[in-house]
C-alpha positions as CSV (number, residue, x, y, z in Angstrom):
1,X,-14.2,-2.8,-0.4
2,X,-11.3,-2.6,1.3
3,X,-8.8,-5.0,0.2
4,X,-6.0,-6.6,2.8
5,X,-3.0,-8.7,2.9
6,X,-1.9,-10.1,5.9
7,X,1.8,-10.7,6.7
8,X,3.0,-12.7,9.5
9,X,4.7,-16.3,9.8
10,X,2.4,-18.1,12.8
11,X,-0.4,-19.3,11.1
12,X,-2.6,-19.0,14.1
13,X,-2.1,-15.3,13.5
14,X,-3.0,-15.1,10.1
15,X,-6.0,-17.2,10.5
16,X,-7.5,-15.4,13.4
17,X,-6.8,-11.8,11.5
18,X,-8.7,-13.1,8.6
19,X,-11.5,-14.3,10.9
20,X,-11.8,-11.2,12.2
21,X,-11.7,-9.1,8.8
22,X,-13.9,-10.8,6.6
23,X,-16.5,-10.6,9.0
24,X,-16.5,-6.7,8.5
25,X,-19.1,-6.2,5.6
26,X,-16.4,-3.4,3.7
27,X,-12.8,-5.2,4.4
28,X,-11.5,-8.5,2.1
29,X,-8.6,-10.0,2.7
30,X,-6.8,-11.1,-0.9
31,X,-3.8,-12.9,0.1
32,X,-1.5,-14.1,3.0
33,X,1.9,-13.8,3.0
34,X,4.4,-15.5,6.0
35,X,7.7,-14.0,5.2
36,X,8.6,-10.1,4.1
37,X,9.8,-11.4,0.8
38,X,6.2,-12.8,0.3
39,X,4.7,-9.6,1.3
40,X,6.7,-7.6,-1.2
41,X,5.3,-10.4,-4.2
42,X,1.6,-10.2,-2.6
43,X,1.7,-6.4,-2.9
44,X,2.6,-6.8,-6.6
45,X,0.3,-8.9,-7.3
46,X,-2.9,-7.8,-5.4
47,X,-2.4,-4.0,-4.9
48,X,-3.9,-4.0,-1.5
49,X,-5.0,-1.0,0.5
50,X,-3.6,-2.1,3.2
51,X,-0.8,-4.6,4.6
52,X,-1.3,-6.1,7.7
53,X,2.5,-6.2,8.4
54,X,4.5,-8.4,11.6
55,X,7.6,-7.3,12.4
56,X,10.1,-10.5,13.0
57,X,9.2,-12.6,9.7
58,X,11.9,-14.4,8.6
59,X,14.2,-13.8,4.8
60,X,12.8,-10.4,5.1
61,X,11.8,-8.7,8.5
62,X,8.5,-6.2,8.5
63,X,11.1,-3.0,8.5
64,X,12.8,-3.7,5.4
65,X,9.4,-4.8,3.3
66,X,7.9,-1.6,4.5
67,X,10.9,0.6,3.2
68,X,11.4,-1.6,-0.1
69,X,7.5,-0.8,0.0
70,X,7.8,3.1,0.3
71,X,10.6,3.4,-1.4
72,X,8.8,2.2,-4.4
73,X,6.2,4.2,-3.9
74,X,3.5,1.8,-3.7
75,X,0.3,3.6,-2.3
76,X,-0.9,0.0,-0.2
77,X,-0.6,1.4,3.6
78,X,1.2,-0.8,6.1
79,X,0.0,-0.9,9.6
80,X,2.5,-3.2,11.7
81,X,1.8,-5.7,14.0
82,X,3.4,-6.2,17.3
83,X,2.6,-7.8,20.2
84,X,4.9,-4.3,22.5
85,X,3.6,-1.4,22.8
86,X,6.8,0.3,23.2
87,X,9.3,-1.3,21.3
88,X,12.6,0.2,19.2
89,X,11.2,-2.3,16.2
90,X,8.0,-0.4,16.1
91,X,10.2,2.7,16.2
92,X,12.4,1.6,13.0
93,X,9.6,0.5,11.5
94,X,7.7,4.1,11.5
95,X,10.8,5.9,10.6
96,X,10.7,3.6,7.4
97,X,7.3,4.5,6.0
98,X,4.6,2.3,8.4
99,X,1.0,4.5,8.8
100,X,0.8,2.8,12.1
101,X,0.9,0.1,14.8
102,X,-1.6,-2.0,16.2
103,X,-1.2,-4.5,18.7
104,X,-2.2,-8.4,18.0
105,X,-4.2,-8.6,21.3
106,X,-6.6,-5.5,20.0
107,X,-10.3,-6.0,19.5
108,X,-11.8,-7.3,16.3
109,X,-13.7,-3.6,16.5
110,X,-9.8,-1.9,16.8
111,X,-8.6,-3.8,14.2
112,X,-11.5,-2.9,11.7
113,X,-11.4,0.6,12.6
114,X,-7.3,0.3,12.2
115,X,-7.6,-1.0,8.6
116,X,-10.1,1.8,7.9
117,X,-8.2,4.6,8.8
118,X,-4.7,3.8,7.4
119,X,-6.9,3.1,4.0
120,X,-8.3,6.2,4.3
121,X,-5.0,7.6,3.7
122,X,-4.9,8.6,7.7
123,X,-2.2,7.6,10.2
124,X,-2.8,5.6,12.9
125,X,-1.3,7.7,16.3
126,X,-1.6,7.2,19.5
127,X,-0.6,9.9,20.6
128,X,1.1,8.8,23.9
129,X,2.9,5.8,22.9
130,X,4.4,7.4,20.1
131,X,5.5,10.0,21.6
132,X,7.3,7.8,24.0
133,X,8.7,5.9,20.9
134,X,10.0,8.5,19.9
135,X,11.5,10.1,23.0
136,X,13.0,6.8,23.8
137,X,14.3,5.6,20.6
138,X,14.8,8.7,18.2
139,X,18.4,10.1,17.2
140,X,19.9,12.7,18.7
141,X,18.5,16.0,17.0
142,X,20.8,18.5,15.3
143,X,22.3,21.5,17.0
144,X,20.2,25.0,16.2
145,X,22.6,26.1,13.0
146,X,21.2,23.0,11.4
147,X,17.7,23.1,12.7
148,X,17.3,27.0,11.6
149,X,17.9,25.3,7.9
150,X,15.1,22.8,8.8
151,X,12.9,25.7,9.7
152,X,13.2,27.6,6.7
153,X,11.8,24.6,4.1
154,X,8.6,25.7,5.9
155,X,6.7,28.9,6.6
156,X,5.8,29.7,10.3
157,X,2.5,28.6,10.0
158,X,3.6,25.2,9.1
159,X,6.3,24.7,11.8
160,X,3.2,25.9,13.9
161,X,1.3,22.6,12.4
162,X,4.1,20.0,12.5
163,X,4.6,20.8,16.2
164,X,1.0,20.5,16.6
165,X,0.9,17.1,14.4
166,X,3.8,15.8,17.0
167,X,1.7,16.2,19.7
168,X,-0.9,13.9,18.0
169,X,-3.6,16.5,17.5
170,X,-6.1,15.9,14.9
171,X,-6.8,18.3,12.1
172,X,-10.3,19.5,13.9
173,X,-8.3,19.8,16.5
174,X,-5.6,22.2,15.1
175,X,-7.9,24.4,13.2
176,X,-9.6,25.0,16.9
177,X,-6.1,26.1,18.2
178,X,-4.7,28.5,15.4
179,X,-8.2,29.4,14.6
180,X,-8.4,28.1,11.0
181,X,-10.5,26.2,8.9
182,X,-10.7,22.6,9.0
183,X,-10.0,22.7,5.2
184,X,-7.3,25.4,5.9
185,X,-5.1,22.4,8.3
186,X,-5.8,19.6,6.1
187,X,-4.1,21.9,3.0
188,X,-1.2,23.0,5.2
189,X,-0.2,18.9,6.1
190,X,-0.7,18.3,2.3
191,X,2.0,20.9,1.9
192,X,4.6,20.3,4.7
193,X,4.0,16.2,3.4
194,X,5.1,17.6,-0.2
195,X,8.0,20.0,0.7
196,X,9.7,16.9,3.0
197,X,8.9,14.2,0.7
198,X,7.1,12.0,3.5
199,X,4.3,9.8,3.5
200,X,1.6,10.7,6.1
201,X,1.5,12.2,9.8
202,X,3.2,9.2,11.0
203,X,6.3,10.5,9.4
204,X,5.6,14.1,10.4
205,X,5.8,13.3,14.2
206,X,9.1,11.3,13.7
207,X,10.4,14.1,11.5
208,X,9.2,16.6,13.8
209,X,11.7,14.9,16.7
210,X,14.4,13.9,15.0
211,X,15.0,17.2,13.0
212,X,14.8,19.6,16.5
213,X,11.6,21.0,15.5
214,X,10.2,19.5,18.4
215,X,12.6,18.6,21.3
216,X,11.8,15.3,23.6
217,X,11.0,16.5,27.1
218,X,11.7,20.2,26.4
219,X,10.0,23.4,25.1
220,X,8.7,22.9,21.9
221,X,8.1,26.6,21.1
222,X,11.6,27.5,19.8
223,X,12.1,29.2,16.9
Protein backbone atom coordinates (compact mmCIF):
# COMPACT_ATOMS: atom_id res chain seq x y z
CA UNK A 1 0.00 0.00 0.00
CA UNK A 2 1.10 3.07 -0.91
CA UNK A 3 0.97 5.52 1.84
CA UNK A 4 0.26 9.61 1.16
CA UNK A 5 0.25 12.82 2.86
CA UNK A 6 -1.29 15.59 1.38
CA UNK A 7 -0.07 19.19 1.84
CA UNK A 8 -1.89 22.15 0.79
CA UNK A 9 -3.93 24.91 2.82
CA UNK A 10 -7.55 25.10 0.74
CA UNK A 11 -9.43 22.51 2.13
CA UNK A 12 -11.41 21.93 -0.99
CA UNK A 13 -8.03 20.75 -2.23
CA UNK A 14 -7.16 18.39 0.23
CA UNK A 15 -10.50 16.90 0.26
CA UNK A 16 -10.91 16.28 -3.34
CA UNK A 17 -7.15 14.71 -3.55
CA UNK A 18 -8.15 12.30 -0.92
CA UNK A 19 -11.31 11.52 -2.75
CA UNK A 20 -9.64 10.72 -5.53
CA UNK A 21 -6.69 8.54 -3.79
CA UNK A 22 -8.48 6.35 -1.54
CA UNK A 23 -10.57 5.20 -4.21
CA UNK A 24 -7.34 3.61 -5.81
CA UNK A 25 -7.36 -0.05 -4.34
CA UNK A 26 -3.10 0.37 -3.58
CA UNK A 27 -2.84 4.22 -2.41
CA UNK A 28 -3.84 5.44 1.47
CA UNK A 29 -3.70 8.66 2.46
CA UNK A 30 -2.41 8.88 6.34
CA UNK A 31 -2.46 12.42 7.11
CA UNK A 32 -3.19 16.11 5.88
CA UNK A 33 -1.14 18.71 6.55
CA UNK A 34 -2.17 22.72 5.47
CA UNK A 35 1.08 24.50 6.08
CA UNK A 36 4.94 23.33 5.18
CA UNK A 37 5.62 23.30 8.82
CA UNK A 38 2.83 20.62 9.21
CA UNK A 39 4.15 18.68 6.35
CA UNK A 40 7.64 18.46 7.84
CA UNK A 41 5.79 17.05 11.43
CA UNK A 42 3.41 14.68 9.22
CA UNK A 43 6.52 13.18 7.45
CA UNK A 44 7.93 12.43 10.90
CA UNK A 45 5.34 10.96 12.11
CA UNK A 46 3.76 8.82 9.25
CA UNK A 47 6.83 8.06 6.94
CA UNK A 48 4.89 8.39 3.84
CA UNK A 49 5.93 7.28 0.36
CA UNK A 50 4.88 10.07 -1.00
CA UNK A 51 4.02 13.93 -0.23
CA UNK A 52 1.49 15.42 -2.13
CA UNK A 53 3.20 18.85 -1.78
CA UNK A 54 1.49 22.77 -2.77
CA UNK A 55 3.71 25.27 -3.33
CA UNK A 56 2.37 28.71 -1.69
CA UNK A 57 1.36 27.21 1.97
CA UNK A 58 1.80 29.63 4.48
CA UNK A 59 4.82 29.55 7.80
CA UNK A 60 6.56 27.31 5.47
CA UNK A 61 6.20 27.39 1.57
CA UNK A 62 6.40 23.85 -0.52
CA UNK A 63 10.21 24.74 -1.59
CA UNK A 64 11.67 25.07 1.70
CA UNK A 65 9.71 21.72 3.25
CA UNK A 66 10.98 19.82 0.27
CA UNK A 67 14.74 20.93 0.87
CA UNK A 68 14.40 20.59 4.86
CA UNK A 69 12.91 17.18 3.51
CA UNK A 70 16.04 16.18 1.27
CA UNK A 71 18.26 17.56 3.19
CA UNK A 72 17.39 15.22 5.83
CA UNK A 73 17.48 12.54 3.81
CA UNK A 74 14.03 11.33 4.30
CA UNK A 75 13.32 8.73 1.51
CA UNK A 76 9.07 9.98 1.32
CA UNK A 77 9.15 11.44 -2.43
CA UNK A 78 7.48 14.83 -2.94
CA UNK A 79 5.53 15.46 -6.07
CA UNK A 80 4.44 19.29 -6.07
CA UNK A 81 1.32 20.63 -6.87
CA UNK A 82 0.64 23.56 -8.93
CA UNK A 83 -1.96 24.81 -10.64
CA UNK A 84 1.17 26.45 -13.83
CA UNK A 85 2.58 24.54 -15.91
CA UNK A 86 5.43 26.68 -16.41
CA UNK A 87 6.21 28.45 -13.43
CA UNK A 88 9.84 29.67 -11.70
CA UNK A 89 8.20 28.07 -8.32
CA UNK A 90 7.99 24.67 -9.89
CA UNK A 91 11.53 25.40 -11.12
CA UNK A 92 12.94 26.23 -7.36
CA UNK A 93 11.11 23.59 -6.20
CA UNK A 94 12.87 20.77 -8.51
CA UNK A 95 16.27 22.26 -8.03
CA UNK A 96 15.46 21.56 -4.18
CA UNK A 97 14.89 17.76 -4.28
CA UNK A 98 10.91 17.54 -5.67
CA UNK A 99 10.56 13.91 -8.01
CA UNK A 100 8.05 15.89 -9.91
CA UNK A 101 4.98 18.15 -10.70
CA UNK A 102 1.60 17.55 -11.28
CA UNK A 103 -0.99 19.87 -11.94
CA UNK A 104 -4.28 20.19 -9.58
CA UNK A 105 -6.64 20.05 -12.65
CA UNK A 106 -5.07 16.39 -13.79
CA UNK A 107 -7.26 13.32 -13.92
CA UNK A 108 -7.93 11.17 -10.95
CA UNK A 109 -6.17 8.30 -13.44
CA UNK A 110 -2.86 11.02 -13.66
CA UNK A 111 -2.82 11.53 -10.30
CA UNK A 112 -2.83 7.79 -9.34
CA UNK A 113 -0.35 6.96 -11.90
CA UNK A 114 1.71 10.27 -10.44
CA UNK A 115 1.76 8.80 -6.95
CA UNK A 116 2.86 5.50 -8.32
CA UNK A 117 5.75 6.37 -10.12
CA UNK A 118 7.43 8.89 -7.73
CA UNK A 119 6.91 5.86 -5.08
CA UNK A 120 8.43 3.70 -7.27
CA UNK A 121 11.50 5.64 -6.76
CA UNK A 122 11.02 7.17 -10.56
CA UNK A 123 10.80 10.83 -11.50
CA UNK A 124 8.01 12.31 -12.82
CA UNK A 125 9.22 14.24 -16.30
CA UNK A 126 7.62 15.63 -18.79
CA UNK A 127 9.85 15.95 -20.86
CA UNK A 128 8.79 19.23 -22.70
CA UNK A 129 7.74 21.41 -19.88
CA UNK A 130 10.79 20.75 -18.03
CA UNK A 131 12.88 21.40 -20.42
CA UNK A 132 11.24 24.70 -20.86
CA UNK A 133 11.61 25.14 -17.03
CA UNK A 134 14.68 24.84 -17.23
CA UNK A 135 15.63 26.90 -20.24
CA UNK A 136 13.56 29.63 -18.83
CA UNK A 137 14.43 29.66 -15.30
CA UNK A 138 17.97 27.87 -14.85
CA UNK A 139 21.31 29.91 -13.93
CA UNK A 140 23.57 30.82 -16.19
CA UNK A 141 26.00 27.77 -16.82
CA UNK A 142 29.72 27.91 -16.22
CA UNK A 143 32.23 28.86 -18.78
CA UNK A 144 34.14 25.51 -20.47
CA UNK A 145 37.34 25.63 -17.83
CA UNK A 146 34.76 24.83 -15.20
CA UNK A 147 32.52 22.54 -17.16
CA UNK A 148 35.65 20.33 -18.33
CA UNK A 149 35.96 19.80 -14.23
CA UNK A 150 32.27 18.83 -14.37
CA UNK A 151 32.98 16.34 -17.05
CA UNK A 152 35.71 14.58 -15.46
CA UNK A 153 33.50 13.35 -12.12
CA UNK A 154 32.03 11.11 -14.87
CA UNK A 155 33.24 8.69 -17.55
CA UNK A 156 32.14 9.36 -21.20
CA UNK A 157 29.59 7.02 -21.15
CA UNK A 158 27.89 8.65 -18.39
CA UNK A 159 27.94 12.27 -19.78
CA UNK A 160 26.57 10.24 -22.76
CA UNK A 161 23.51 9.25 -20.25
CA UNK A 162 22.95 12.49 -18.34
CA UNK A 163 22.54 14.29 -21.72
CA UNK A 164 20.26 11.62 -22.68
CA UNK A 165 18.35 11.76 -19.17
CA UNK A 166 18.00 15.78 -20.03
CA UNK A 167 16.28 15.15 -22.89
CA UNK A 168 13.68 13.15 -20.83
CA UNK A 169 14.46 9.75 -22.45
CA UNK A 170 13.54 6.75 -20.56
CA UNK A 171 15.98 4.00 -19.61
CA UNK A 172 14.42 1.58 -22.47
CA UNK A 173 14.84 4.30 -24.40
CA UNK A 174 18.63 4.98 -23.82
CA UNK A 175 19.71 1.45 -23.87
CA UNK A 176 17.97 1.46 -27.64
CA UNK A 177 20.29 4.52 -28.59
CA UNK A 178 23.84 3.51 -27.18
CA UNK A 179 22.96 -0.01 -27.78
CA UNK A 180 23.06 -1.30 -24.08
CA UNK A 181 21.17 -3.33 -21.87
CA UNK A 182 18.26 -2.15 -20.13
CA UNK A 183 20.00 -3.27 -16.86
CA UNK A 184 23.28 -1.68 -18.27
CA UNK A 185 21.39 2.25 -18.20
CA UNK A 186 19.55 1.70 -15.07
CA UNK A 187 23.27 0.81 -13.33
CA UNK A 188 24.95 3.85 -15.11
CA UNK A 189 22.02 6.46 -13.49
CA UNK A 190 22.55 4.57 -10.16
CA UNK A 191 26.14 5.73 -10.52
CA UNK A 192 26.07 9.27 -11.93
CA UNK A 193 23.12 9.72 -8.90
CA UNK A 194 25.95 8.55 -6.44
CA UNK A 195 29.04 10.40 -7.75
CA UNK A 196 26.79 13.90 -7.69
CA UNK A 197 25.05 13.23 -4.52
CA UNK A 198 21.46 13.84 -6.14
CA UNK A 199 18.25 12.29 -5.61
CA UNK A 200 16.59 10.98 -8.85
CA UNK A 201 16.44 12.00 -12.65
CA UNK A 202 14.62 15.08 -11.77
CA UNK A 203 17.81 16.40 -10.37
CA UNK A 204 19.92 14.90 -13.23
CA UNK A 205 18.12 17.07 -15.92
CA UNK A 206 18.49 20.27 -13.73
CA UNK A 207 22.03 19.40 -13.09
CA UNK A 208 22.57 18.54 -16.54
CA UNK A 209 21.62 22.41 -17.48
CA UNK A 210 22.82 24.24 -15.01
CA UNK A 211 26.42 22.65 -14.95
CA UNK A 212 26.97 23.16 -19.07
CA UNK A 213 26.65 19.59 -19.75
CA UNK A 214 23.71 20.32 -21.65
CA UNK A 215 23.38 23.89 -23.01
CA UNK A 216 19.58 25.45 -23.39
CA UNK A 217 18.91 25.96 -27.11
CA UNK A 218 22.36 24.92 -28.24
CA UNK A 219 24.41 21.75 -29.20
CA UNK A 220 24.44 19.39 -26.63
CA UNK A 221 27.21 17.21 -27.97
CA UNK A 222 30.26 19.21 -26.63
CA UNK A 223 32.82 17.72 -25.02
Amino acid sequence: MIRVVLADDQDLVREGLRMMLDAEPDITVVDEARTGAEALASVRAHDPDVVLMDIRMPQLDGIEATARLVSARARTRVLILTTFDLDEYVYRAMRAGASGFLLKDGTRAQLASAVRTVAAGEALLAPAITRRLIQDFCRTPPPDAALATVIAKLSGREVEIVRRVARGLSNAEIAAELFLADATVKSHVARILAKLDLRDRVQIVVYAYESGIVRAGGSNETG
